[in-house]
N, C-alpha and C positions, 0 to 999 in steps of 0.2 A: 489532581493526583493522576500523577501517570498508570494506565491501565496494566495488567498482565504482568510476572517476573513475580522472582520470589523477593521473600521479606529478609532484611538484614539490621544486626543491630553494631555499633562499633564496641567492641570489647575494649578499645581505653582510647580517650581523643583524639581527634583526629580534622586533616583536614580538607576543605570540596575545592575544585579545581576547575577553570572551565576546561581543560584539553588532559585526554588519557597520558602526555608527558609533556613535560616542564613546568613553567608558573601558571601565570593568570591566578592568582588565590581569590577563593571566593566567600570562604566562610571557617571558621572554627565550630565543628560539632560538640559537643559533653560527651562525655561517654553512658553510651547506653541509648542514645538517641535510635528512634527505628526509622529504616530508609527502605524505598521499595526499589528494587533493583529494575534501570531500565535498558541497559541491555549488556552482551555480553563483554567479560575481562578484558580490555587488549593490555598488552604488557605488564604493567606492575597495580593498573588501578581500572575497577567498575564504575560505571555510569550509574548513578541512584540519584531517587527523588528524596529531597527532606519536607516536611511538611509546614516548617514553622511550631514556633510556640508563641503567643500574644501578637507583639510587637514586633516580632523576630520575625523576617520575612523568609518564604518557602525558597527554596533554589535545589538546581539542578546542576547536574556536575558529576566529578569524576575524584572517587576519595581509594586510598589507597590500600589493596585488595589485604593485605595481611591484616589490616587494623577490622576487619568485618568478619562478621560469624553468620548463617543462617538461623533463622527464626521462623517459630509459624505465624498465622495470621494475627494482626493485635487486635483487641476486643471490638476497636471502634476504629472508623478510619475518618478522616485524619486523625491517627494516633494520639494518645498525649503525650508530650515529646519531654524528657526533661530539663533542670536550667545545670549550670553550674554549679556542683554541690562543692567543688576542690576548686583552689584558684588554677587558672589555666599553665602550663607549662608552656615546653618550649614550639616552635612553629609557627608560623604564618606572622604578619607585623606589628611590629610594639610601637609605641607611642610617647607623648609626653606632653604636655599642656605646658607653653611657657610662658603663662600666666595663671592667676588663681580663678577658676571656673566651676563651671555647673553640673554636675549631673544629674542628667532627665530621664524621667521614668517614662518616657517614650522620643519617638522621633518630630513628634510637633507637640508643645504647649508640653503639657503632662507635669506632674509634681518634681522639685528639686528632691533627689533622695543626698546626697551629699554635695562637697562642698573641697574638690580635690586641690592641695593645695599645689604651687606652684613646683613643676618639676615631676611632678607623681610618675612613675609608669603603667603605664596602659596596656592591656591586648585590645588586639581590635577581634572582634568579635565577626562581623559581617563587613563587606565589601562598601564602602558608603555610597548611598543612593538616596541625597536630600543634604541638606544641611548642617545634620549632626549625626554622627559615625558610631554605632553599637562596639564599646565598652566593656573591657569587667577591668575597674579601678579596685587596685590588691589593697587599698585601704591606708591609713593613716594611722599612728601611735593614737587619734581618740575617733575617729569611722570607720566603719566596717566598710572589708571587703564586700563589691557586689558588682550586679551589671549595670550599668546603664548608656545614656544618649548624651553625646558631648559635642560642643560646636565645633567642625570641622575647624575655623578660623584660629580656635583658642590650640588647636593639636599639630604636632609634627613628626616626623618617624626617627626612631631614635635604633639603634643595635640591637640585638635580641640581648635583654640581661646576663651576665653571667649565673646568678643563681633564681633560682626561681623557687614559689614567691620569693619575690625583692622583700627586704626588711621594708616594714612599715613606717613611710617618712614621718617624720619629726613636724607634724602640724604648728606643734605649741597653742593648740586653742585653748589649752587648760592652766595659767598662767596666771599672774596677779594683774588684773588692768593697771592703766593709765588713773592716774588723778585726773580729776574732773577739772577741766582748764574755764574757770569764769574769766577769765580777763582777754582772750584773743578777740579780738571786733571783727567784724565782714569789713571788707573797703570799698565793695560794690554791688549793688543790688544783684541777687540771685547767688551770692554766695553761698559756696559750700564749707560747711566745718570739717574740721577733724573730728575723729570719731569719739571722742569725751570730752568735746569742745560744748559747752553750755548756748543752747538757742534762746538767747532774751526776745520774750514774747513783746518787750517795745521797742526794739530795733527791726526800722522797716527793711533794711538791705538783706533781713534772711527771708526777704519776699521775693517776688517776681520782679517790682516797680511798687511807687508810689499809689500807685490806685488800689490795689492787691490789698499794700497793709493797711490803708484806710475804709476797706470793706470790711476789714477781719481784725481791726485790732481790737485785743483783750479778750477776741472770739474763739481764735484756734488753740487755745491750751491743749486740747485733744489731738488735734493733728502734731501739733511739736511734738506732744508728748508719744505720739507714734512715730516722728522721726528719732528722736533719742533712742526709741525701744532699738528700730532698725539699724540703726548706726552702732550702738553697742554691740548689739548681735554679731552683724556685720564684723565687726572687729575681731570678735571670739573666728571670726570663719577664714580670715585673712581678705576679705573683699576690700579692696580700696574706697569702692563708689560709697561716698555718703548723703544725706539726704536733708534740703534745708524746710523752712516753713510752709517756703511756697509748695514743694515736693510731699510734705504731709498734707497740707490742705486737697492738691489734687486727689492722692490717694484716697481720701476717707472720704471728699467729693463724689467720685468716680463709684464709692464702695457704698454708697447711701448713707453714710454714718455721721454726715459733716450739711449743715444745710442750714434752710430756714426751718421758722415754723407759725404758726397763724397766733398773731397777739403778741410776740415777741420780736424788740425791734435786732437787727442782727443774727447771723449765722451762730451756731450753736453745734455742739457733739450731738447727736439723736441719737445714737445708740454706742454707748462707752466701752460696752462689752463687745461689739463688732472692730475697737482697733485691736483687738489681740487676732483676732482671723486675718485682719489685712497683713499684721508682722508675719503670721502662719505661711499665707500666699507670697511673702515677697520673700522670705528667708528659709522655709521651708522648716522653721523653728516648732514644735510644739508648744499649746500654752492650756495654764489650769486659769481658767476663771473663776474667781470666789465672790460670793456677797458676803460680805460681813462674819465670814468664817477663820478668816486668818489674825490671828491671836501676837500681838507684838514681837514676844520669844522669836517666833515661829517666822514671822515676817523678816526680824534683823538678821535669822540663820540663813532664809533664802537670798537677802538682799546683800551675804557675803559675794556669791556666788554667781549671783545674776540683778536683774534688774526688774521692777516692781510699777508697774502703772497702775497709780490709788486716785481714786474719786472722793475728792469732798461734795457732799451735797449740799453742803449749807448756801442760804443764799448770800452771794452770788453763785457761787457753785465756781469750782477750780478742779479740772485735771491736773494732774501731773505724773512724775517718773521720779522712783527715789532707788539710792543702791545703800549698801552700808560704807561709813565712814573707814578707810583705808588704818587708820591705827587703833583700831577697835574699839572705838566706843561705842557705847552702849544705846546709839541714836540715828537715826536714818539721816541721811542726806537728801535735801529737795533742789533733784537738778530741774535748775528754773534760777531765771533773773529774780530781783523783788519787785513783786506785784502788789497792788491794794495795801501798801503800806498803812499801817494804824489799822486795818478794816480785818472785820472778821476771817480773811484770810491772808494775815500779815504775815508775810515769809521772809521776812527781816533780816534774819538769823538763817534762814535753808536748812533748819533745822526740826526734824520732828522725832519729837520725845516720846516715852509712853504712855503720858495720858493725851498729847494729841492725838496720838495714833488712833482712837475713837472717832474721830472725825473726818478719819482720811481711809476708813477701813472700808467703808460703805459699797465700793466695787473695786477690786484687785484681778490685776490682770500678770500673769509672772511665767516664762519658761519653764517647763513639765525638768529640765535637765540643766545642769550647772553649764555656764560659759565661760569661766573664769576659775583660779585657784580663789580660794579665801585670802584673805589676807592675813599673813605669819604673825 
């Protein structure tokens, strides 16, 4: 913090410059932000210190004298500075992502807070220094406005808007899915599906290679069933990338949840309620985990709207992923190939009614928020 000079706050936003006239932009303030004045007026704009807030890096610079009011000392220094309470107006450069991308609630790693779709427009916030550029994305007809970190790569400078905020683009995450496609095959190992394309747990091409599904066949129900979760999700967000067996297995691998265990031959789920954290981590989705609390009603109402990862415990024991039936009956759908035919977890029919539903209640893993319309 620069020593000496009075204190100033901006009476409505504003923005930091390296040089007392012309460009160089360096930053968008909020209004109300305090800056300590480091030296004196030339021309139309003062030299002040801002201090940062989080993530928001400190900078030095030159903002424009009329937008600033004097103040006395703030309680604590460095001040606490505030965010964004109004979407930003007009000034300094806008953006646009012309693909569907990420926003990170910081500049390295940090949590996905939305999911902006293609075309969105952007303020840029600060001057970029790293790989992904401080944001406030004006939100989407179903995400809220807010700030965050987006990859330089995914963005490009577009016009100042004509009005400001822009109407909130037309996401369509809230829509009626796709039918569940059982009949499209892989044609080559490591295939990816489409996003409500059905992963048959004995087809080895949604492996790696051959060695892959002969270490894990009939073992990764868990992992599939965390690539369906993601891949669904995914869909609801506009994200292309989807994710095949091999890609669940690493995951839940990677996340301790997929492995061996002493006396059992083959890899196994070990912890069923850890693939709803891993869809958390990769989609930035919230999820309710239940044991044995979700009551059929209750399950066919959510699994209009979203998608439901139920554990059977019986032995042999079977994961999977069900949604509801697209012309509303009264019955879950079990996305999954058929497995154990004749055996205690004959999925024959990909059908679970309510008194199977007992059997498959045992641990439930499901989205805290709708990703899709119900079906009419």
């Amino acid at each position: 913090m620069t020593n000496g000079g009075r204190w100033l706050k901006n009476h409505r936003e504003t923005q930091v410059f390296e040089l007392p006239e012309g460009g160089g932009w360096l930053m968008k303030l909020p209004q109300f932000s305090t800056l300590r004045q480091v030296s004196e007026q030339q021309g139309r704009r003062i030299e002040v210190f801002y201090s940062g807030r989080g993530d928001v890096p400190s900078m030095r610079g030159w903002a424009e004298a009329v937008d600033l009011g004097p103040v006395g000392p703030p309680a604590q220094v460095p001040p606490e500075q505030p965010g964004f309470s109004q979407p930003p107006g007009g000034g300094g450069p806008f953006l646009s992502n012309f693909r569907v991308t990420e926003l990170h609630s910081s500049p390295t790693n940090g949590t996905v807070l939305a999911n902006p779709p293609q075309f969105s427009i952007l303020a840029q916030v600060a001057k970029q220094d790293g790989p992904r550029i401080l944001t406030f994305f004006y939100g989407s007809r179903t995400q809220p406005a807010q700030e965050g970190w987006i990859e330089a790569t995914d963005l490009g400078p577009i016009p100042q808007p004509a009005v400001l905020p822009p109407p909130g683009i037309d996401d369509g995450r809230n829509r009626t899915r796709p039918a569940l496609d059982y009949d499209t095959v892989p044609g080559v190992f490591n295939d990816k599906p489409s996003h409500f394309q059905v992963i048959d747990e004995g087809n080895p091409l949604w492996h790696l290679n051959q060695a892959e599904f002969g270490a894990n066949q009939f073992c990764d129900c868990g992992p599939i069933s965390l690539a369906h979760a993601i891949n669904f999700t995914r869909w609801s967000q506009e994200n292309p990338d989807t994710l095949n067996a091999h890609d669940g297995i690493v995951l839940a691998t990677n996340a301790g949840v997929y492995g061996t265990m002493d006396g059992i031959a083959g890899p196994l789920t070990l912890n069923a309620a850890g693939l709803g954290e891993i869809v958390t981590n990769v989609t930035g989705v919230d999820v309710v985990v239940s044991r044995g609390e979700l009551d059929f009603a209750e399950a066919l109402d959510l699994a209009r709207t979203r998608w439901i990862i139920v554990d059977n415990f019986s032995s042999p024991g079977h994961i999977s992923i069900v949604v509801a039936f697209l012309n509303g009956s009264e019955q879950l759908a079990l996305v999954q190939q058929r497995v154990n035919h004749g055996g205690v977890l004959d999925a024959g029919d990909l059908v679970i009614t309510e008194p199977e539903w007992e059997l498959w209640r045992g641990l439930t893993i499901h989205p805290s928020e709708a990703l899709w319309e119900a079906p009419a």
